[in-house]
C-alpha positions in Angstrom: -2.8 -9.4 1.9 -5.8 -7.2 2.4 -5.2 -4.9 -0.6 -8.3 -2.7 0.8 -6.0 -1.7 3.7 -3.1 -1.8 1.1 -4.3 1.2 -0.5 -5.6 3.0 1.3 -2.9 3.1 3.9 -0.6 4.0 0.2 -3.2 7.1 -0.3 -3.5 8.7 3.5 -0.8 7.7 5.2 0.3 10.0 7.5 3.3 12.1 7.4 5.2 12.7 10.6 8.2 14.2 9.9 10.2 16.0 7.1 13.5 17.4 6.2 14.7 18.8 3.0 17.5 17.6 0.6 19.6 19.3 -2.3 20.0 15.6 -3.5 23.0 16.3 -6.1 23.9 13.2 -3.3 22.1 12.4 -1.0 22.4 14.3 2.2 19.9 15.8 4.3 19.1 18.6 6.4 16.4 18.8 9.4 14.0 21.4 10.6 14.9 25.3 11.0 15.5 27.8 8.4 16.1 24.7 6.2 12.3 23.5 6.0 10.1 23.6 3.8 6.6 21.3 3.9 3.1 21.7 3.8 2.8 24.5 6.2 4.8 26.7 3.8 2.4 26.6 1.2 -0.1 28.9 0.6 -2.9 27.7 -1.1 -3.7 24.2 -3.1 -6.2 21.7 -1.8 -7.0 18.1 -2.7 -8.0 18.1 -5.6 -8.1 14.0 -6.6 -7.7 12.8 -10.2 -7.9 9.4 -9.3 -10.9 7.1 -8.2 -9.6 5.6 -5.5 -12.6 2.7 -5.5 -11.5 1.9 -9.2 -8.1 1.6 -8.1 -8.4 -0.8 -4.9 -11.0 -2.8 -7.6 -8.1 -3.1 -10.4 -5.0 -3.8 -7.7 -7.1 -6.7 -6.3 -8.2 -8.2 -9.3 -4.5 -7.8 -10.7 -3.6 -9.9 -7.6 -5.8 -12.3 -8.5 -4.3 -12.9 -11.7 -1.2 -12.9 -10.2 -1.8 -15.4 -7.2 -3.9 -17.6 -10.0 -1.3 -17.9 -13.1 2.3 -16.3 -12.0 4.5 -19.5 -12.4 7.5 -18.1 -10.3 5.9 -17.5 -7.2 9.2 -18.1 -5.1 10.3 -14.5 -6.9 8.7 -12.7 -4.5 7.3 -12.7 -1.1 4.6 -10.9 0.8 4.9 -7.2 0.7 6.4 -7.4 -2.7 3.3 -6.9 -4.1 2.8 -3.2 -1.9 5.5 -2.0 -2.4 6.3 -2.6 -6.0 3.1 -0.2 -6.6 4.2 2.5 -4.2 7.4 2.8 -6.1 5.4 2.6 -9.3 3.4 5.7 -8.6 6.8 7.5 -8.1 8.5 6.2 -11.0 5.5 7.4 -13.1 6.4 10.9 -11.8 9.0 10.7 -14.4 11.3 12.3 -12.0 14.9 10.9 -11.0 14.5 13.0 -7.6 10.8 11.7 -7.1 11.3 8.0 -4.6 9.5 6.1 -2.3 11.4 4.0 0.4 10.9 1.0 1.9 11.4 0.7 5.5 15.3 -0.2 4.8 15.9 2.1 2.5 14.5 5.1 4.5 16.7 4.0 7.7 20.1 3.8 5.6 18.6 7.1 4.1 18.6 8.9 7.3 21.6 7.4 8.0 23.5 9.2 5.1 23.1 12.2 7.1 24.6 11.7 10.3 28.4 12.2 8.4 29.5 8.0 9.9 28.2 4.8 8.9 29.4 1.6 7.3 30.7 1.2 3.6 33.2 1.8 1.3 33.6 5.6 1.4 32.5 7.0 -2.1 30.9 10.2 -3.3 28.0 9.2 -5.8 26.4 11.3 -8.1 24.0 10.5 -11.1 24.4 11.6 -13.9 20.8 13.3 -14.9 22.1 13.6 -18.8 22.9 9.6 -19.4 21.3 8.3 -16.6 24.7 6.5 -15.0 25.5 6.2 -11.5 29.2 8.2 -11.3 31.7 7.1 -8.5 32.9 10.9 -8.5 35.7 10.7 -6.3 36.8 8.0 -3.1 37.3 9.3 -0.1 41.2 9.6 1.8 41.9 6.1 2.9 39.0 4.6 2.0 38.1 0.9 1.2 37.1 2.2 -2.1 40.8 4.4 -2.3 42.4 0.9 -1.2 40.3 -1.3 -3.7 41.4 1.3 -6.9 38.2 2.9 -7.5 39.0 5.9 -9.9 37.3 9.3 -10.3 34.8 9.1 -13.1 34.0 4.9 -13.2 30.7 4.6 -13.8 29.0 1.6 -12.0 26.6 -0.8 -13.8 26.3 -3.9 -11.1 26.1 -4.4 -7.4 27.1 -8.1 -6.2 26.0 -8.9 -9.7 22.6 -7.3 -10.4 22.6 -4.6 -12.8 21.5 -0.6 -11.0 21.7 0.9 -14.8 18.5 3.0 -14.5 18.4 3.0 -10.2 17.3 5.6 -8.2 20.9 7.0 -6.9 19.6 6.0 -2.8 18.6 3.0 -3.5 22.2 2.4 -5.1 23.8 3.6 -2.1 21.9 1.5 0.5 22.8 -1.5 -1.8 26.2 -0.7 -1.6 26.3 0.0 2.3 26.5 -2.6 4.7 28.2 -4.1 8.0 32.0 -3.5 8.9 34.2 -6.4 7.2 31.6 -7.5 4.6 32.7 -7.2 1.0 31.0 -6.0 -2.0 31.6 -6.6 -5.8 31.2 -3.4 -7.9 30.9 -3.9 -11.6 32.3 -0.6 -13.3 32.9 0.7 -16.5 36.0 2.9 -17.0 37.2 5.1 -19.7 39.6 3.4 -21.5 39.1 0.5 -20.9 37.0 -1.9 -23.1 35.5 -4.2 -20.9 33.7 -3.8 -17.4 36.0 -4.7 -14.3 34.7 -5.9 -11.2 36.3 -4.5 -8.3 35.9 -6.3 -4.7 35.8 -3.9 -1.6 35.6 -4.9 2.0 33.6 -2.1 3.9 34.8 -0.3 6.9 33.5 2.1 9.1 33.5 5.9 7.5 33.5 9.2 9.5 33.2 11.7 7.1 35.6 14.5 7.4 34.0 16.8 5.1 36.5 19.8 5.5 39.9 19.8 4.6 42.4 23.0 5.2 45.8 24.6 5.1 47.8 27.9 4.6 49.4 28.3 1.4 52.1 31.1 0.8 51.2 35.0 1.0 48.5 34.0 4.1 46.0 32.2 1.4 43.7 30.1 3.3 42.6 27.2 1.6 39.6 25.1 2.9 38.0 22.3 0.9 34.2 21.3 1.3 34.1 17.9 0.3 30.4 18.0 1.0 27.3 20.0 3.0 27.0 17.4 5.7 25.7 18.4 8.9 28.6 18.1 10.5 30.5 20.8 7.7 29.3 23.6 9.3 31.0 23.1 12.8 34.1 21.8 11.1 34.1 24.6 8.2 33.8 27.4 11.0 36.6 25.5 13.0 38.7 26.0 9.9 38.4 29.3 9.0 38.6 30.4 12.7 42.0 28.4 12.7 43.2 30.0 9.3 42.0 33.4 11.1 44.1 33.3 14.3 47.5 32.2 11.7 47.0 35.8 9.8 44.7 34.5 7.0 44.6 37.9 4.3 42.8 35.9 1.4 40.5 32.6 1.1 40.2 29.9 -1.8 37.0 27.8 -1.0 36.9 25.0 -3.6 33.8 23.3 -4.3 35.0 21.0 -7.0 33.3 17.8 -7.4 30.8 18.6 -4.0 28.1 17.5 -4.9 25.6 19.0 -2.7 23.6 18.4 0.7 22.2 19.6 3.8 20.3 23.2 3.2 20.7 24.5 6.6 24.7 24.0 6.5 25.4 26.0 3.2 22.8 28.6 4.6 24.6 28.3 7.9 28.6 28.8 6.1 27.3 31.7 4.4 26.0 33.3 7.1 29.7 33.1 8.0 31.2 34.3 5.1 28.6 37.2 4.1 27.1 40.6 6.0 23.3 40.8 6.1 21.4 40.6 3.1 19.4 37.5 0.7 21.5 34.4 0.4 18.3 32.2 -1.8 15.1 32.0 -2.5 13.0 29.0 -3.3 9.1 28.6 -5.2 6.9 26.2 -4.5 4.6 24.8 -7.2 1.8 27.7 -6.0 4.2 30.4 -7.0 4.6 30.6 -2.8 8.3 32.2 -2.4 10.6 31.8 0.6 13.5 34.3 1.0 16.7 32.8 3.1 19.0 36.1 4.3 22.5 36.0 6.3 22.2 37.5 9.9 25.6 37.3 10.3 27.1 40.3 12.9 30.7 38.3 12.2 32.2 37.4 9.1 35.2 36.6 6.7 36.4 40.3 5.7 39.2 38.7 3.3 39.2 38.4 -0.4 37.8 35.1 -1.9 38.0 33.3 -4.2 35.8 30.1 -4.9 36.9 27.3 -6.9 33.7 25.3 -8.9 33.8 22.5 -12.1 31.0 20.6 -13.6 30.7 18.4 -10.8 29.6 21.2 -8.0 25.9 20.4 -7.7 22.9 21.6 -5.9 23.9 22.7 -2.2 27.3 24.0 -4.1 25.3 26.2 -6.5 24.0 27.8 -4.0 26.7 28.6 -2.1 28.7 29.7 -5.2 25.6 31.6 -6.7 25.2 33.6 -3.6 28.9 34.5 -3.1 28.9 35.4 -7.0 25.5 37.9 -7.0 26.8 38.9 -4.0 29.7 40.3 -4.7 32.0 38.4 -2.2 34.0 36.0 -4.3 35.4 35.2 -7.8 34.5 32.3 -9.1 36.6 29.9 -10.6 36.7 27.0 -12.5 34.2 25.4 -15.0 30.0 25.6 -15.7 28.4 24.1 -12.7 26.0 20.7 -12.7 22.9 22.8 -12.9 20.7 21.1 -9.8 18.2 24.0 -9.1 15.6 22.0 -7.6 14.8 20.9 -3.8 13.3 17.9 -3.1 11.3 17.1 0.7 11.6 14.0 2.3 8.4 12.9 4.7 8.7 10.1 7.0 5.2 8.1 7.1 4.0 5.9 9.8 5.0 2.3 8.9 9.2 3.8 8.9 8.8 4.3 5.1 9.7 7.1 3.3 8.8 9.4 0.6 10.8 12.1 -1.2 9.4 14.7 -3.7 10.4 17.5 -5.4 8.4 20.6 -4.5 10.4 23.9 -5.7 12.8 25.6 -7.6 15.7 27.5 -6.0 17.2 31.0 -7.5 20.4 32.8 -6.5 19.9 36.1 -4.9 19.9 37.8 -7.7 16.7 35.7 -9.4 18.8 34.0 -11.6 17.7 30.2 -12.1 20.4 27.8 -11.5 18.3 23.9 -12.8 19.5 23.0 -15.9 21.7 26.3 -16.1 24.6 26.0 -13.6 26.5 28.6 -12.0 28.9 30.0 -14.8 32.5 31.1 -13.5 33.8 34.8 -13.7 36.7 33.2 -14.4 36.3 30.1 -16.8 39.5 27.5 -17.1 39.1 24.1 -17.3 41.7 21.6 -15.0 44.3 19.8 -17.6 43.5 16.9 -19.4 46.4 15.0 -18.0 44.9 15.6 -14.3 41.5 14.2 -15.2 40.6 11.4 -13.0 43.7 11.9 -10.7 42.3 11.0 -6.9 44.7 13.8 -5.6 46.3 16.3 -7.3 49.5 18.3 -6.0 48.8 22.0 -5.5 51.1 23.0 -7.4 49.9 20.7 -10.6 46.9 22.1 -10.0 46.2 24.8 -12.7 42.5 25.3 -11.4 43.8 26.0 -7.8 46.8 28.1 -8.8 44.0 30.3 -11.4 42.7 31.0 -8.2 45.6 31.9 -6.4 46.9 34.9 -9.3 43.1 35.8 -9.0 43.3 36.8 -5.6 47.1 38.0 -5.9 
């Protein structure tokens, strides 16, 4: 390896593409009102704290040592090395939203966003508080549904090696892989005292991230599972088809969505809302964005919006804009509190970098990281409903909190 090169292909690489993530998952959003990057800042500089010379002369000699003593030199291969220091610089961040990608992880990154790919069909979330990786809730029909993942198991192993303390993507991408192959998740469960391995086989998934009906008195109901970039299309198909059977009121329920692509929250509210501010995001320079709805049609109904503790990022900004903006009731429990965005740059060599580079507020200025959205009306969903993968309507006391709201 010439570590010369090494480095400083690590410091001035170049970026050639970006798109920006609400990463209470892991889905993204590309280019138009959704980006933010370099050319929005106004101001900074370089302004180095590193000697890059001293670096190069400390990574080589380390390498030497390494290449000299390490006894277990079948442990790694060439590259290793590399990229083993590109994450370190993140991880010294000392930011869970803060990664670098290799080259495989980037690809099965990007891949996240198209709304299909291969695996076992499981929303994900970590847990910023404890650290765990949370299997929130498996998909309709999915392996993981099949296989009896429950709402709520926390997984510690992936085919055996322990992700306690993982970057959430790099979780996921372990998880993924081809059609028919199986993989052995290691969970713990509440409950029960030991950890359970659970085999799934994967399958192909195609995300249907809306799901819909009328309910009695002409109550629409539409469920955003999450902000994919295909939700927007599907959630305006929805309401159009809720529209045209007489809808008078709307329940959007947000539970356990746990964020995604900017531009499609931005875009559904543009859909439910008249003109006026939607967000606003700061950069680390104090630079501030404004994001307004120039919607000329809209949903003229009374809604109400269902949220609980597991509504993060892309979520709390939808419910925090319907709330300040006076077009919804919201229902439920305190929101996750995800107020942050983070921007993902591709670099040259297909790697990847993601970095957190502002705060978001609701339109109103009110800060939402580490806060949450708090509900106008607060009720919590009945312990003996907790962890149920599906939970009939009329069980569900959340849902039917809603439904006397808007009656």
């Amino acid at each position: 390896m010439n570590n010369k090169q090494f480095w400083i292909g690590m410091v001035t690489g170049g970026v050639i593409a970006l798109v920006v993530s609400f990463l209470g998952f892991f889905v993204l959003g590309a280019g138009g009102k959704g980006s933010i990057g370099p050319g929005s800042y106004n101001g900074g500089g370089s302004n180095p704290s590193s000697d890059y010379s001293q670096v190069t002369e400390k990574m080589e000699l380390l390498e030497d040592y390494i290449d000299s003593y390490y006894l277990f030199t079948d442990r790694y291969e060439d590259g290793d090395l590399a990229e083993g220091a590109y994450k370190g610089m993140f991880e010294s961040l000392n930011d869970i939203y803060s990664v670098y990608y290799t080259v495989d992880e980037y690809a099965s990154l990007m891949e996240s966003s198209s709304g299909a790919y291969s695996g076992i069909g499981c929303y994900v979330q970590l847990d910023t508080q404890t650290g765990d990786i949370v299997l929130i809730k498996p998909m309709k029909n999915s392996p993981s549904e099949k296989a009896g993942i429950h709402p709520g198991d926390i997984l510690i192993a992936v085919d055996g090696e322990s992700v306690v303390g993982w970057d959430l993507d790099k979780v996921v991408a372990l998880i993924k892989g081809e059609q028919g192959t199986s993989v052995v998740l290691t969970i713990t469960r509440e409950g029960e005292e030991n950890p359970i391995d659970i085999s799934v086989t994967r399958d192909h998934i195609e995300v249907e991230t809306i799901e819909y009906e009328m309910l009695e008195d002409k109550i629409g109901y539409v469920k955003i599972v999450e902000f994919d970039q295909v939700t927007e299309g599907q959630f305006d198909a929805a309401v159009t088809d809720l529209e045209s059977q007489g809808m008078e009121k709307l329940i959007v329920d947000v539970r356990d969505n746990p964020g995604g692509d900017l531009d499609c929250v931005l875009g559904i509210l543009d859909r439910l809302l008249p003109k006026g501010e939607l967000l606003r995001i700061v950069d680390k320079y104090g630079y501030e964005e404004e994001y307004d709805s120039d919607s000329k049609q809209f949903v003229q109904v009374p809604i109400a919006v269902l949220v609980n503790e597991n509504s993060a990022s892309a979520s709390e900004v939808f419910s925090g804009a319907m709330k300040d903006r006076g077009a919804a009731t919201i229902v439920g429990t305190n929101t996750f509190g995800k107020g942050i965005v983070q921007t993902i740059f591709s670099l040259r060599d297909g790697s990847g970098i993601k970095i957190t580079t502002a705060e978001f507020f609701t339109p109103s200025g009110n800060t939402i990281h580490g806060v949450g959205i708090s509900p106008d009306v607060e009720v919590a969903l009945d312990e003996s409903l907790v962890g149920l993968t599906e939970i009939p309507h009329e069980q569900d006391n959340q849902l039917q909190k809603a439904i006397e709201v808007l009656k």
